[in-house]
py3Dmol code that shows the C-alpha trace and the ligand (Angstrom):
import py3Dmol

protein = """\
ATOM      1  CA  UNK A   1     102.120 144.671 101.414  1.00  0.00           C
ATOM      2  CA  UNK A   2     105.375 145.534 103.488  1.00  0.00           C
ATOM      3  CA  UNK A   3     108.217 144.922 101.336  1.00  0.00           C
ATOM      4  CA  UNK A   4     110.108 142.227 103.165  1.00  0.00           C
ATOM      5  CA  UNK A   5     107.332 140.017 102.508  1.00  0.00           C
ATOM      6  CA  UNK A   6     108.867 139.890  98.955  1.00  0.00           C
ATOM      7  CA  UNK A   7     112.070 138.725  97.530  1.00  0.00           C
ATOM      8  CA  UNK A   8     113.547 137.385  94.645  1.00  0.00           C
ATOM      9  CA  UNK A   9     112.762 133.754  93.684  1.00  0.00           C
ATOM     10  CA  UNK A  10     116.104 132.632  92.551  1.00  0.00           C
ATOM     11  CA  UNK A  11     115.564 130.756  89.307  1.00  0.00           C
ATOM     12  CA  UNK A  12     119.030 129.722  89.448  1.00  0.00           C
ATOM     13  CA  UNK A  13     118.582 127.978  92.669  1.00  0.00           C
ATOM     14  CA  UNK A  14     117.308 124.588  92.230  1.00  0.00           C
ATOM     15  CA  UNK A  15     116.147 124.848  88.791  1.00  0.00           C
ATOM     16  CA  UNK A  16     116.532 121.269  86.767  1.00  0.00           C
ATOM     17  CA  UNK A  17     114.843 121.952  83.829  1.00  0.00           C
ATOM     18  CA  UNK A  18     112.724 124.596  82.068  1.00  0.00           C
ATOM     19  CA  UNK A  19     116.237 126.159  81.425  1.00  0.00           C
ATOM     20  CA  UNK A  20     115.068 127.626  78.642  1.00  0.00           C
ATOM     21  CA  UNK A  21     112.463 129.917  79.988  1.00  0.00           C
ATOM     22  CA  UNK A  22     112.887 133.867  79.696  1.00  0.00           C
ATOM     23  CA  UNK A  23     113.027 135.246  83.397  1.00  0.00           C
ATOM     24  CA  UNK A  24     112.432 138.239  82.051  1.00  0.00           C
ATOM     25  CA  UNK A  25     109.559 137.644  81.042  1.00  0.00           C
ATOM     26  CA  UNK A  26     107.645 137.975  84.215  1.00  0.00           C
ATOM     27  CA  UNK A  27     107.903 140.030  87.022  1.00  0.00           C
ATOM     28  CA  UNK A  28     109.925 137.804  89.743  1.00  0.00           C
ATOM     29  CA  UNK A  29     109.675 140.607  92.447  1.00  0.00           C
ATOM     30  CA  UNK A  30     105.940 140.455  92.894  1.00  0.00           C
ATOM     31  CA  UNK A  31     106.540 136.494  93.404  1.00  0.00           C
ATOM     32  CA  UNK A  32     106.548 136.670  97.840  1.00  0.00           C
ATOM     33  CA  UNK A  33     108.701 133.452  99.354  1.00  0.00           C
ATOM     34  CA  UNK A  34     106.524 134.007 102.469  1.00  0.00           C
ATOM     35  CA  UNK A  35     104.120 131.210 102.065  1.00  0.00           C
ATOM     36  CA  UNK A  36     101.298 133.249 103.993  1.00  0.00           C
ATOM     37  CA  UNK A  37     101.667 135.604 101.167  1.00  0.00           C
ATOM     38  CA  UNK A  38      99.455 134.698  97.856  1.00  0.00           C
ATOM     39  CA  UNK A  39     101.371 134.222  94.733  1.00  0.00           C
ATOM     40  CA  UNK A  40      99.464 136.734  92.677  1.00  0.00           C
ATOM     41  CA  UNK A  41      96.798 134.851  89.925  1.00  0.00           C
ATOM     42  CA  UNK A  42      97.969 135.694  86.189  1.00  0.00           C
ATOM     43  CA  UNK A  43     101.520 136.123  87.280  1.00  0.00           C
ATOM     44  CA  UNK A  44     103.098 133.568  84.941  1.00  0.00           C
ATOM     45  CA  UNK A  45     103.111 133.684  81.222  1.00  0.00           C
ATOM     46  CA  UNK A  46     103.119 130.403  80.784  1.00  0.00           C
ATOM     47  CA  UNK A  47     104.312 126.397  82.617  1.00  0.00           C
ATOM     48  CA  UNK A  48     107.538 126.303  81.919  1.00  0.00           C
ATOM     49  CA  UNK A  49     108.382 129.749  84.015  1.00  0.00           C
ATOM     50  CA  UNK A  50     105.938 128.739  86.117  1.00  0.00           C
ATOM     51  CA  UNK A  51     108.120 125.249  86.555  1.00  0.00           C
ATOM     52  CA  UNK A  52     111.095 127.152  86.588  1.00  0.00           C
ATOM     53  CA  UNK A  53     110.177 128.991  89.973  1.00  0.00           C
ATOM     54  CA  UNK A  54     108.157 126.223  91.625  1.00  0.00           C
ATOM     55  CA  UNK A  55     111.144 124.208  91.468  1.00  0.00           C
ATOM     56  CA  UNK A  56     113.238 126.818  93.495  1.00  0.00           C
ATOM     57  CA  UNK A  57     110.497 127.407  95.741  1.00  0.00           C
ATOM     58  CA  UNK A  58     111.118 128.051  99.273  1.00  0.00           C
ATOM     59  CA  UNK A  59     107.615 129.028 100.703  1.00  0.00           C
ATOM     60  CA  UNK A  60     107.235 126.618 103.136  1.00  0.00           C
ATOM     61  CA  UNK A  61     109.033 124.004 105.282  1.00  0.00           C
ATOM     62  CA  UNK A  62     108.585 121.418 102.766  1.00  0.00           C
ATOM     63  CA  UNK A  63     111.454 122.900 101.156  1.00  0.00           C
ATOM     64  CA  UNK A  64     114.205 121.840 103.322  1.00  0.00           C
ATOM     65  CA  UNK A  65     113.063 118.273 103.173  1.00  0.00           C
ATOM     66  CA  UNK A  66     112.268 117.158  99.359  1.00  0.00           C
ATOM     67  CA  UNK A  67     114.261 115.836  97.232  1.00  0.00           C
ATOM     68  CA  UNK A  68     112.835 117.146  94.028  1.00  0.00           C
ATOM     69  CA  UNK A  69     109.624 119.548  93.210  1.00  0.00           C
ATOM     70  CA  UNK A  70     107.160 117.467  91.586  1.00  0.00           C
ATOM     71  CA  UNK A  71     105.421 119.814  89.300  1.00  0.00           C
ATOM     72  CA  UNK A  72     103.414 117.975  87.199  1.00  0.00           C
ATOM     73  CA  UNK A  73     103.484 115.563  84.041  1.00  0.00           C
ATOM     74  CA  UNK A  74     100.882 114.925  80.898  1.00  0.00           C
ATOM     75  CA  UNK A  75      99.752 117.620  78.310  1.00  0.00           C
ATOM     76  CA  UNK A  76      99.741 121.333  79.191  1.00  0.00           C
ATOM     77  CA  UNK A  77      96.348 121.096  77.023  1.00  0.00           C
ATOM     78  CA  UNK A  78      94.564 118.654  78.545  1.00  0.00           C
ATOM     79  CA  UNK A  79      91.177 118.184  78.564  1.00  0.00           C
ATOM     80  CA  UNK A  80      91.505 116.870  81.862  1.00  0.00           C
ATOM     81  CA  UNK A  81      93.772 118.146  84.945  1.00  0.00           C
ATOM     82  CA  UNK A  82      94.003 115.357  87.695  1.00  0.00           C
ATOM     83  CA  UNK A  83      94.713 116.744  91.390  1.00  0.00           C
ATOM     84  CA  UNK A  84      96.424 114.892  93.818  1.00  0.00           C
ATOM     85  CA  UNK A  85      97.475 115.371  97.459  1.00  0.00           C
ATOM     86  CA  UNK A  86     101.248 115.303  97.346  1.00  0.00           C
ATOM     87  CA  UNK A  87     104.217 113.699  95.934  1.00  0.00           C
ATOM     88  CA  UNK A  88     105.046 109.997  97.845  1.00  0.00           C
ATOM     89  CA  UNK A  89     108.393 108.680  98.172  1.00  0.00           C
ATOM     90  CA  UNK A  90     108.855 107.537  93.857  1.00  0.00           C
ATOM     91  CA  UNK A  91     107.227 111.065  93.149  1.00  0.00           C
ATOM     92  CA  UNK A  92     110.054 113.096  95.525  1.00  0.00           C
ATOM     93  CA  UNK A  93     112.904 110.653  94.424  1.00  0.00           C
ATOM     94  CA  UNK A  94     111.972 111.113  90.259  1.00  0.00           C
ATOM     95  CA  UNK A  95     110.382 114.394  90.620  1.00  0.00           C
ATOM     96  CA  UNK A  96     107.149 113.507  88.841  1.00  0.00           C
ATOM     97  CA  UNK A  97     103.834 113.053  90.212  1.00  0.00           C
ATOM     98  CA  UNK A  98     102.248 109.270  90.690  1.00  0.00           C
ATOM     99  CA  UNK A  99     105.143 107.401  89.083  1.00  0.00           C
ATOM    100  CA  UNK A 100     104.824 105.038  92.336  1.00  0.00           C
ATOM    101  CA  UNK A 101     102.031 102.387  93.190  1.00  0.00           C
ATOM    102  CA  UNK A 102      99.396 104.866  93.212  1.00  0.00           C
ATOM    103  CA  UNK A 103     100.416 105.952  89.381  1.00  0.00           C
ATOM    104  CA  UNK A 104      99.967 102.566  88.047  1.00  0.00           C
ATOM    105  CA  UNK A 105      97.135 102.063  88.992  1.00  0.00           C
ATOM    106  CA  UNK A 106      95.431 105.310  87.721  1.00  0.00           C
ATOM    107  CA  UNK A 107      97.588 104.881  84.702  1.00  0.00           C
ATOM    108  CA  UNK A 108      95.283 101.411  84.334  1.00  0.00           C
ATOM    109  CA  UNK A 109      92.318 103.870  85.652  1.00  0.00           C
ATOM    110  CA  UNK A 110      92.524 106.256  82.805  1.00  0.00           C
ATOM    111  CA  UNK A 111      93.831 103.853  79.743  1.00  0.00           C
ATOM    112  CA  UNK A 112      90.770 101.417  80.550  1.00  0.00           C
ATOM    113  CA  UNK A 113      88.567 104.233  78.911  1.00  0.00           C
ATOM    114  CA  UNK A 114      91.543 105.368  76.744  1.00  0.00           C
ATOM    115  CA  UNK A 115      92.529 108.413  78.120  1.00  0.00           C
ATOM    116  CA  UNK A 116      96.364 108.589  76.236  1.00  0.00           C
ATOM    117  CA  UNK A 117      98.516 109.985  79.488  1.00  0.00           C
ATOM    118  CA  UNK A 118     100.603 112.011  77.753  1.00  0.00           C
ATOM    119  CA  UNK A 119      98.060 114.193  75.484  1.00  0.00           C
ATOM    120  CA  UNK A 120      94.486 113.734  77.642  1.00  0.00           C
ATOM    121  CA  UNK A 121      95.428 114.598  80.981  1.00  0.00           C
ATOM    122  CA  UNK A 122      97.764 116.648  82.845  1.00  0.00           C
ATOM    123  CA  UNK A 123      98.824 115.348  86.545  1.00  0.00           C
ATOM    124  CA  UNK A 124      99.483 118.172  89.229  1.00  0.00           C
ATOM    125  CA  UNK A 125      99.216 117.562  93.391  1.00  0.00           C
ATOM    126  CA  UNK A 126      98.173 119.957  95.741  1.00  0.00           C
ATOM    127  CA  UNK A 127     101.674 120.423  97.322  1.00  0.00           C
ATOM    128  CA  UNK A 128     104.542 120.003  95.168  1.00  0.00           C
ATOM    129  CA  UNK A 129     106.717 119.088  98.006  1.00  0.00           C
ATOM    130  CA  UNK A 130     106.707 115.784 100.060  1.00  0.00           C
ATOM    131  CA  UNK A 131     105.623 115.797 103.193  1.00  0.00           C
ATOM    132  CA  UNK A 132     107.765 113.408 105.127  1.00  0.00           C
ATOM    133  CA  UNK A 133     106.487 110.443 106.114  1.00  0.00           C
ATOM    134  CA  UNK A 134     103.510 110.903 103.821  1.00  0.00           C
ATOM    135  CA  UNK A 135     101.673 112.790 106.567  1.00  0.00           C
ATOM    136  CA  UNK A 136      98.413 115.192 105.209  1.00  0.00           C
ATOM    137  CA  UNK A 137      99.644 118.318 104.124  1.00  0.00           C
ATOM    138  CA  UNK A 138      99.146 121.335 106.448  1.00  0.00           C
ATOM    139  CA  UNK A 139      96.624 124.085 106.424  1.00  0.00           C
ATOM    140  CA  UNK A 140     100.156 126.159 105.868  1.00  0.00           C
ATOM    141  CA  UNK A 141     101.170 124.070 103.292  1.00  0.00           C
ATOM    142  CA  UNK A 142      98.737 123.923 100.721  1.00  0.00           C
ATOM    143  CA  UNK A 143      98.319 127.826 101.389  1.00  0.00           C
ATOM    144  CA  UNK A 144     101.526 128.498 100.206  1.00  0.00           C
ATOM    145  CA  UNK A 145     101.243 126.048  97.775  1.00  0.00           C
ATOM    146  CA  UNK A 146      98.019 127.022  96.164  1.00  0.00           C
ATOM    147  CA  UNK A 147      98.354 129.795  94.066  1.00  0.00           C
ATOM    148  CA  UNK A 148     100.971 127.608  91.602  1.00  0.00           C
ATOM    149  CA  UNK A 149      97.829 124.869  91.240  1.00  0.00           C
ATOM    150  CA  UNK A 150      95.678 127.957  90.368  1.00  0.00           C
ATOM    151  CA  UNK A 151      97.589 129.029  87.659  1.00  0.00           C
ATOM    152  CA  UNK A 152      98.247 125.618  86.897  1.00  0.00           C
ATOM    153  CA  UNK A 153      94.619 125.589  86.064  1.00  0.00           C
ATOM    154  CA  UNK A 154      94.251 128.858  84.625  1.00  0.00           C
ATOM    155  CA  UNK A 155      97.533 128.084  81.585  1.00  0.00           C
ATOM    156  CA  UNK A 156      96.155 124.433  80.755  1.00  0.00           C
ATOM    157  CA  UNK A 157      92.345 125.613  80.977  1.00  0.00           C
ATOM    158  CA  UNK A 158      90.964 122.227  81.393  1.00  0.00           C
ATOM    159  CA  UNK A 159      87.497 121.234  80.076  1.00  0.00           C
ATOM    160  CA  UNK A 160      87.463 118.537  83.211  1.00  0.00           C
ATOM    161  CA  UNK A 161      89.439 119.123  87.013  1.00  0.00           C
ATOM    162  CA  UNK A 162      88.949 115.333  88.654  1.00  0.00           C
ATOM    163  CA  UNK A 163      90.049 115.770  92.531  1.00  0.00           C
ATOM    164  CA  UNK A 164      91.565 112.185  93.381  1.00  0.00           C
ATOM    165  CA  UNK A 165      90.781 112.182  97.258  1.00  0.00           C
ATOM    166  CA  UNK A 166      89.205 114.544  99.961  1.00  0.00           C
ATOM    167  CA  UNK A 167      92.593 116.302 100.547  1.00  0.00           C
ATOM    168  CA  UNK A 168      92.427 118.090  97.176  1.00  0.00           C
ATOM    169  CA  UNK A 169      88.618 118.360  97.537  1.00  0.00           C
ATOM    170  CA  UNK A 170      88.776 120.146 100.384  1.00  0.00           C
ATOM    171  CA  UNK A 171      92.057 122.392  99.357  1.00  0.00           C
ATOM    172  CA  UNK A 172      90.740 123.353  96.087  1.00  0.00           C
ATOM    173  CA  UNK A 173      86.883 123.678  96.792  1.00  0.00           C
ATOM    174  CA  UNK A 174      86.570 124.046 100.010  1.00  0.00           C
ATOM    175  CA  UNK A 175      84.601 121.080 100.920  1.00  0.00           C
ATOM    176  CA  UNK A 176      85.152 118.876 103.857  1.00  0.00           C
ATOM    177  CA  UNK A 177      82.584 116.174 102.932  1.00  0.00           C
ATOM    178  CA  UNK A 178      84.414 112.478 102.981  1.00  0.00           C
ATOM    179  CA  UNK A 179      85.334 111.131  99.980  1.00  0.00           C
ATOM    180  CA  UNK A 180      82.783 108.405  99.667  1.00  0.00           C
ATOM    181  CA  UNK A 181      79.463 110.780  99.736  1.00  0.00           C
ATOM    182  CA  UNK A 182      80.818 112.879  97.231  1.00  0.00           C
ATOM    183  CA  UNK A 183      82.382 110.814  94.408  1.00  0.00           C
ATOM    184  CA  UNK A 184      81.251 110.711  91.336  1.00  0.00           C
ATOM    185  CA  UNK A 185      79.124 113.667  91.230  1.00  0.00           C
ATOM    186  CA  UNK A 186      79.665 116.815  88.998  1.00  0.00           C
ATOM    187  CA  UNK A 187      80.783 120.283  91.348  1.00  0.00           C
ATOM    188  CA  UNK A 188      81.294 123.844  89.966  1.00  0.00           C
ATOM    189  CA  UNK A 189      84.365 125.966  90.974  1.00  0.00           C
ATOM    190  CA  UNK A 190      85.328 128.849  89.638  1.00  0.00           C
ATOM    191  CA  UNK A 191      82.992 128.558  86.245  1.00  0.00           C
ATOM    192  CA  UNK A 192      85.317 124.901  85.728  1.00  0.00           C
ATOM    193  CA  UNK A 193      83.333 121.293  86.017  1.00  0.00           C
ATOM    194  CA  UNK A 194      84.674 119.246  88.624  1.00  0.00           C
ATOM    195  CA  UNK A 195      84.299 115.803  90.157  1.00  0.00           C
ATOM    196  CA  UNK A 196      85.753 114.387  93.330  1.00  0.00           C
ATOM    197  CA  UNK A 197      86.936 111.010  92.690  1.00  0.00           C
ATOM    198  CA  UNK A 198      88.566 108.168  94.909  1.00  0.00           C
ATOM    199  CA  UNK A 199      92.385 108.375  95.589  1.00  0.00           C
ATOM    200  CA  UNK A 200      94.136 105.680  93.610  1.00  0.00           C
ATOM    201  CA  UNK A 201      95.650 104.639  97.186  1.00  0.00           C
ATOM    202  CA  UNK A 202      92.622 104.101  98.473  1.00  0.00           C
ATOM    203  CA  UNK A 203      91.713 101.535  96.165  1.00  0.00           C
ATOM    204  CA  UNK A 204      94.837 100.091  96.834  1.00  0.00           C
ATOM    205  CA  UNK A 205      93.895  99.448 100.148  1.00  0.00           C
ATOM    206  CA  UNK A 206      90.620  98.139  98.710  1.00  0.00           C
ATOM    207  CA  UNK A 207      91.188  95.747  96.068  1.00  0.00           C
ATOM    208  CA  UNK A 208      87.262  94.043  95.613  1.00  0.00           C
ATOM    209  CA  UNK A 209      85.750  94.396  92.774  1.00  0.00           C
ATOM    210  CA  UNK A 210      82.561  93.552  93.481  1.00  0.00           C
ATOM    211  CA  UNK A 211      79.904  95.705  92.694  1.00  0.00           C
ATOM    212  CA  UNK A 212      79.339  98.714  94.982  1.00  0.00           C
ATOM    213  CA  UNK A 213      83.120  98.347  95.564  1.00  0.00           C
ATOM    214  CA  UNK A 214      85.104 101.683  95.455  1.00  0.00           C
ATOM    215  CA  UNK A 215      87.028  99.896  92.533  1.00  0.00           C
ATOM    216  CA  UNK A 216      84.007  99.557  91.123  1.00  0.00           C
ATOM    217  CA  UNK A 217      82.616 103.087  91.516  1.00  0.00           C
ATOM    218  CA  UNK A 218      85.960 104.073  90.048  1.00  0.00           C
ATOM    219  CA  UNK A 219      84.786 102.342  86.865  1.00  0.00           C
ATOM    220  CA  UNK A 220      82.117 104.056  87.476  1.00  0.00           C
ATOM    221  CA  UNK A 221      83.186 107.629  87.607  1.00  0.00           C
ATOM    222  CA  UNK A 222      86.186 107.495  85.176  1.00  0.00           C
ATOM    223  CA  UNK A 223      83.136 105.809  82.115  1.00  0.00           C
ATOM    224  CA  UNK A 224      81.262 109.081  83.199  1.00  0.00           C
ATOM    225  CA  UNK A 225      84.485 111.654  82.604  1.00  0.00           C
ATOM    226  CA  UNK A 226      85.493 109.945  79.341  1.00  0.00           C
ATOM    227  CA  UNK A 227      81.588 110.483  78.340  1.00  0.00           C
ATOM    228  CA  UNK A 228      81.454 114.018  79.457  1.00  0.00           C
ATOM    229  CA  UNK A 229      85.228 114.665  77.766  1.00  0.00           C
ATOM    230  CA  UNK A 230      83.838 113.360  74.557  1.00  0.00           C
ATOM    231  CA  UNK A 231      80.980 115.198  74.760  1.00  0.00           C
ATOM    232  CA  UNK A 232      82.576 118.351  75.660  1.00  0.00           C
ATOM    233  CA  UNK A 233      85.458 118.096  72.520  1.00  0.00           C
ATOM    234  CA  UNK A 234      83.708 116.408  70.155  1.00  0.00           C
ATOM    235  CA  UNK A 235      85.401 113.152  70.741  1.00  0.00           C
TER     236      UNK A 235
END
"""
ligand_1 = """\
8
URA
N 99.782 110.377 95.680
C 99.458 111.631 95.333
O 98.479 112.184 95.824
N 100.214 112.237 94.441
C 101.261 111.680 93.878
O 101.903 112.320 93.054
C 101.570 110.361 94.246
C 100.834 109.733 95.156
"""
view = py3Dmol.view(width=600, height=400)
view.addModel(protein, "pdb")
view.setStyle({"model": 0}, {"cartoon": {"style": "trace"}})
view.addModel(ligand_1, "xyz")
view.setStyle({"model": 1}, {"stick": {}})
view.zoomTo()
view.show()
């Protein structure tokens, strides 16, 4: 790999919190700021470094536009990670993912089968940057973006990954099925269980609750996680 791919993430440079993290302990030169370049998987000891350099990130154009890096909130060991497209307007301004209208309501989602947000789940998006205007991410984007979800994955090693829409279906697994024929059913990725789920936007849009409803099938989905989490921990 030609060496001006590479250069120094700056921790220094946009870091708000995570402070406290030992840059020495990891090897900032292999981390490339060219977003076509992979961050390489197992290269951070643990979240907070891992927060540390996400928040000075400057892999893609994303960068010159946010606000904040929203990294991620909730337990880093969670049963359950949550994936969701990309920080909105609240997320960019607080630096927190779904703290806006879309965060209520899967707040409701989760505590109606008492999921505790802060010690059963851990919240992440597939880009950590807005994208203005809320657009879709781009291919680009959620390349450079991806390898800091991987080893979000790999450090909170969840029992449960639910994908909240088909952007993060497709950009984690691959699959470019709509939302609707895939919720609710179980995938495999990489050895981890997986279910696509409806974005909690989408049932924003669509507020029935009538049976058959995608509010509904929600209820659905999220009484069939909670079964399988309880199942899988003993709970
Ligand atoms: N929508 C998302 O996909 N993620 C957020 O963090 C907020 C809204």
């Amino acid at each position: 790999m030609a060496d001006e791919q590479f250069s120094l993430f700056n921790a220094g440079n946009g870091a708000t919190d995570g402070a406290n993290a030992d840059p020495s302990a990891t090897d900032f030169d292999a981390i490339p700021t060219t977003g076509s370049v992979p961050i390489p998987p197992g290269i951070y000891p643990d979240l907070e470094i891992l927060g540390t350099h996400c928040r000075g990130c400057q892999r893609c154009d994303l960068a010159a536009t946010r606000t904040n890096v929203v990294v991620s909130r909730g337990s880093p060991t969670a049963p359950v990670l949550i994936i969701g497209e990309g920080p909105g307007q609240q997320e960019d301004e607080q630096g927190l993912p779904f703290v806006g209208k879309s965060g209520q309501l899967l707040e409701k989602i989760l505590e109606s089968v008492r999921f505790n947000t802060e010690t059963d789940v851990y919240i992440c998006n597939i880009v950590k940057c807005r994208p203005p205007e809320n657009r879709v991410p781009t291919t680009a984007e959620v390349a450079a973006c991806k390898g800091y979800l991987l080893e979000q994955i790999r450090l909170v090693d969840p029992k449960i990954i639910l994908l909240t829409g088909a952007t993060a279906l497709k950009a984690l697994l691959g699959v470019k099925l709509g939302i609707s024929k895939v919720r609710g059913q179980w995938m495999e990725w990489d050895g981890r269980l997986c279910m696509p789920i409806f974005h909690p936007a989408y049932l924003l849009r669509n507020p029935s609750r009538d049976k058959g409803s995608p509010k509904w099938l929600m209820w659905q989905d999220i009484q069939a996680v909670k079964a399988k989490v309880d199942e899988l921990t003993g709970g």
